[in-house]
N, CA, C and O atoms as a MOPAC input file, in Angstrom:
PM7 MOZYME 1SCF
protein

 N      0.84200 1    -1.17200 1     0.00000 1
 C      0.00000 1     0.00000 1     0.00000 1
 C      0.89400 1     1.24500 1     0.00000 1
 O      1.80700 1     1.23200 1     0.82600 1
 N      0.79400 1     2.17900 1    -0.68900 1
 C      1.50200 1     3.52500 1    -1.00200 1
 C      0.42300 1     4.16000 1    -0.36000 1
 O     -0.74300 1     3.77500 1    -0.26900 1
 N      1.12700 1     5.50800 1     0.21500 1
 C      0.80100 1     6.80500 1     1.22800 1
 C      0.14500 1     7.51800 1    -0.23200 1
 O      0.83300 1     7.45000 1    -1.25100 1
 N     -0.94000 1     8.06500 1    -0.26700 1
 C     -0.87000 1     9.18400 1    -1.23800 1
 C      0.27100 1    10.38400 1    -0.85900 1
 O      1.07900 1    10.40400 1     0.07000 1
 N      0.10500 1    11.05300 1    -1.58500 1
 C      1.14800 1    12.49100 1    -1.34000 1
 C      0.43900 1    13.33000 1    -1.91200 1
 O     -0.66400 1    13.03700 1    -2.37500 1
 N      1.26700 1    15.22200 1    -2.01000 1
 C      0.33100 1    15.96700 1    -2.41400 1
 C      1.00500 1    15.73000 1    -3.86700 1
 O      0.45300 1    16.67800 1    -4.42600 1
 N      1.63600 1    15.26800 1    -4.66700 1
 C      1.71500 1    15.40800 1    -5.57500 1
 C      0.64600 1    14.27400 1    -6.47100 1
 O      0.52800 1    14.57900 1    -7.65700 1
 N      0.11800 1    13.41800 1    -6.16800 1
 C     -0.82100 1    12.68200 1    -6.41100 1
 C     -0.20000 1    11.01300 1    -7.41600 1
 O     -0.63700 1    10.31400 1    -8.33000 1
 N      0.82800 1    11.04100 1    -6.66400 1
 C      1.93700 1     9.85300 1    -7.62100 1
 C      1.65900 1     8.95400 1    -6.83200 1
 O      1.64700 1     9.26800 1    -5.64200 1
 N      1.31700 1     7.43600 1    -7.23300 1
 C      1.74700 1     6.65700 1    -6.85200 1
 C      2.53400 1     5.72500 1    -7.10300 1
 O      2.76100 1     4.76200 1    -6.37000 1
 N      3.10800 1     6.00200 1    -8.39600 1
 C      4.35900 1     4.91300 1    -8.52100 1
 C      5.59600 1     5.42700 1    -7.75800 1
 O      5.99200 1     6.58300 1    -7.90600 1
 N      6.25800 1     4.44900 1    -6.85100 1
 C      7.41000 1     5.18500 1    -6.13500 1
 C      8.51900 1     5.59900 1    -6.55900 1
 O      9.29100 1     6.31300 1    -5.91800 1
 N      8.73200 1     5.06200 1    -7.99800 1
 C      9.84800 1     5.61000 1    -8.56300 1
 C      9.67100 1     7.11700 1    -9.06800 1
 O     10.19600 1     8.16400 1    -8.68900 1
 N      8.83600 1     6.86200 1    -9.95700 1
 C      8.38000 1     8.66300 1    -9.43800 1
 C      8.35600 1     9.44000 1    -9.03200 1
 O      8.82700 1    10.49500 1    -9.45700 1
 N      7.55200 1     9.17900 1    -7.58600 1
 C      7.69000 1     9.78400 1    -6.99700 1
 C      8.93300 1    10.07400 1    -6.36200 1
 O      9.03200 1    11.28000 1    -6.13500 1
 N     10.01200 1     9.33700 1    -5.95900 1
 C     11.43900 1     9.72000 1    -5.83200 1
 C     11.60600 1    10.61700 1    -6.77600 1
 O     11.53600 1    11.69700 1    -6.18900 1
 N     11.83300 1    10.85700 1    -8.19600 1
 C     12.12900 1    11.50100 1    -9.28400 1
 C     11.57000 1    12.30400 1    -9.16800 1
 O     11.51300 1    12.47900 1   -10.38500 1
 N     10.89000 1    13.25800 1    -8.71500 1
 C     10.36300 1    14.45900 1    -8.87400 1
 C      9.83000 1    15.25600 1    -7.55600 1
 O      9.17500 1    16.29800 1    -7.51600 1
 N     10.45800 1    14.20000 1    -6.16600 1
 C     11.24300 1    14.74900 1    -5.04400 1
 C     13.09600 1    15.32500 1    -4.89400 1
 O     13.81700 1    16.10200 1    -4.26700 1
 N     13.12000 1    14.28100 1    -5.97200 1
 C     14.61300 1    15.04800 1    -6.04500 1
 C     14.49300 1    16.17800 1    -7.20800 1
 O     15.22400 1    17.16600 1    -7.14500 1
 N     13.77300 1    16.05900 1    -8.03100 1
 C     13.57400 1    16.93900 1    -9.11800 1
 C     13.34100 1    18.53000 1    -8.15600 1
 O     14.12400 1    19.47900 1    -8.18700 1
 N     12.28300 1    18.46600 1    -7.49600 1
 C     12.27800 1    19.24900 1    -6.49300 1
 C     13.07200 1    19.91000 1    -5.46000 1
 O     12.96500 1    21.12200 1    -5.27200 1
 N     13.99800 1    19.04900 1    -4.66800 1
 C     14.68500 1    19.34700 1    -3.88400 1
 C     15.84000 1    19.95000 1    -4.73800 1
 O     16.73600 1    20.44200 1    -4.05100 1
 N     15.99500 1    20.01200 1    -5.92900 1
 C     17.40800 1    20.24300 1    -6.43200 1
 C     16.89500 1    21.75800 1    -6.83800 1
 O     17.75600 1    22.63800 1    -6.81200 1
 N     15.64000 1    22.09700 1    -7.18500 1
 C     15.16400 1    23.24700 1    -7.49100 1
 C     15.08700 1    24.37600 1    -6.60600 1
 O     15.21200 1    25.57100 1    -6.87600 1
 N     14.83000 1    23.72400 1    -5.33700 1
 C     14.75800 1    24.35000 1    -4.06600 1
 C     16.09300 1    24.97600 1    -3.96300 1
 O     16.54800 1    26.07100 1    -4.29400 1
 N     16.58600 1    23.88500 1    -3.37500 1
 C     18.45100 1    24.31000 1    -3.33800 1
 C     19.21700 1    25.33500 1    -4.36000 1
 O     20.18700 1    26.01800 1    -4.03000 1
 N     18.59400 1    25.32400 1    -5.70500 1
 C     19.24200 1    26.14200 1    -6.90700 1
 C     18.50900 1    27.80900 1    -6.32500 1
 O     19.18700 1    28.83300 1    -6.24900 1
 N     17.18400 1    27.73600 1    -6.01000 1
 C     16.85800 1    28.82300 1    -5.19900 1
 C     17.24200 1    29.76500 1    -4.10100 1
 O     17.30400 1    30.95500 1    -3.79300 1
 N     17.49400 1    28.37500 1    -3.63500 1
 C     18.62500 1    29.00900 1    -1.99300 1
 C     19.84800 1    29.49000 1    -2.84000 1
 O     19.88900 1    30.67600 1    -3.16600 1
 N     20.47300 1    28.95400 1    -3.07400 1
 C     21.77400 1    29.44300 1    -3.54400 1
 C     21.56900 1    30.76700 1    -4.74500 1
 O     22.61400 1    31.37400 1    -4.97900 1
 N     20.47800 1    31.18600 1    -5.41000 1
 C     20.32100 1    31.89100 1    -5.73000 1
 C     19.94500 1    33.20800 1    -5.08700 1
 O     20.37300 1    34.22700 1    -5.62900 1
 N     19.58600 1    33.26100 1    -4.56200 1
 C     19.19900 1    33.80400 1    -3.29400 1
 C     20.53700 1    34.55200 1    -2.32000 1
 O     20.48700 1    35.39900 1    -1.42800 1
 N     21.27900 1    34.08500 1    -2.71600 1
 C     22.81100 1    34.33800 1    -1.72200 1
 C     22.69600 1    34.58600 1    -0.11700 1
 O     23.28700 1    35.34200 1     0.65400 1
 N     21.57400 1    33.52100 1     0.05900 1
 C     21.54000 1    33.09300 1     1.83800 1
 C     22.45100 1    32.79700 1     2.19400 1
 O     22.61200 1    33.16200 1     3.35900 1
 N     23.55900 1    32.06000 1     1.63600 1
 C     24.81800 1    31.26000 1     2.17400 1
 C     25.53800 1    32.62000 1     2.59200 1
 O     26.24700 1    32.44300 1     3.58200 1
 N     25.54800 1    33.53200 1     2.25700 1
 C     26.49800 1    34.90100 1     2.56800 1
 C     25.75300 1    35.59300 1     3.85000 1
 O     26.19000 1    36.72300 1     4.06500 1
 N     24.81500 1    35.20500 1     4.67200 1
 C     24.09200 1    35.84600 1     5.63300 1
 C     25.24400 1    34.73100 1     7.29300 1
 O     25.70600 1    34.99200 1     8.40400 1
 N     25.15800 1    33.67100 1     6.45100 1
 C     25.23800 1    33.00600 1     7.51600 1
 C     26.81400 1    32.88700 1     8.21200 1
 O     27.82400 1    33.07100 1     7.53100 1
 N     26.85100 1    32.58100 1     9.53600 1
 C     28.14500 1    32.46900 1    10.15100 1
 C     28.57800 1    31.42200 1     9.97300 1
 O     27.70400 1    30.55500 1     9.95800 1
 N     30.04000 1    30.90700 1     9.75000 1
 C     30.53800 1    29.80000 1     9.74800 1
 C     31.58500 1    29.36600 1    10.83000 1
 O     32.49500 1    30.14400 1    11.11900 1
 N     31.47200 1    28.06300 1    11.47100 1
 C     32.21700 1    28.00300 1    12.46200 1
 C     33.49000 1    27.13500 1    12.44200 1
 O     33.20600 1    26.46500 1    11.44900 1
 N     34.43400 1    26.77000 1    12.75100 1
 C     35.67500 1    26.09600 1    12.41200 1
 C     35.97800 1    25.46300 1    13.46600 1
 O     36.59600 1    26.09500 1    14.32200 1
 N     35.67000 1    24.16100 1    13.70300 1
 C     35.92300 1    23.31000 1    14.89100 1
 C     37.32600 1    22.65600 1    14.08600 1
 O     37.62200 1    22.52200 1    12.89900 1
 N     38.13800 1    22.26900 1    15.61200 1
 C     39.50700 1    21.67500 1    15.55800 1
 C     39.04700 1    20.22700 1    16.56900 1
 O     38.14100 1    20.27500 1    17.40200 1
 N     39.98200 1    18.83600 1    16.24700 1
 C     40.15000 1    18.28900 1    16.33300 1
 C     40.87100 1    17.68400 1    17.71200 1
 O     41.18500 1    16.49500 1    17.77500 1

């Protein structure tokens, strides 16, 4: 038995494919966005 989702897929390969299709879009956003330049970075030692 498959979960529906909001995208309305139920084949799971699919639906993988167009969660990552997604998530990679997201991310191209963020980084478009130049959030990464807001944030602090910290440098832990060993």
């Amino acid at each position: 038995m498959t979960i529906e989702n909001k995208l309305g897929i139920t084949d799971a390969t699919e639906l993988a494919r167009q969660e990552e299709r997604l998530t990679k879009r997201r991310a191209k956003n963020y980084l478009k966005a130049e959030n990464l330049k807001n944030l602090k970075w910290a440098l832990f030692e060993v």
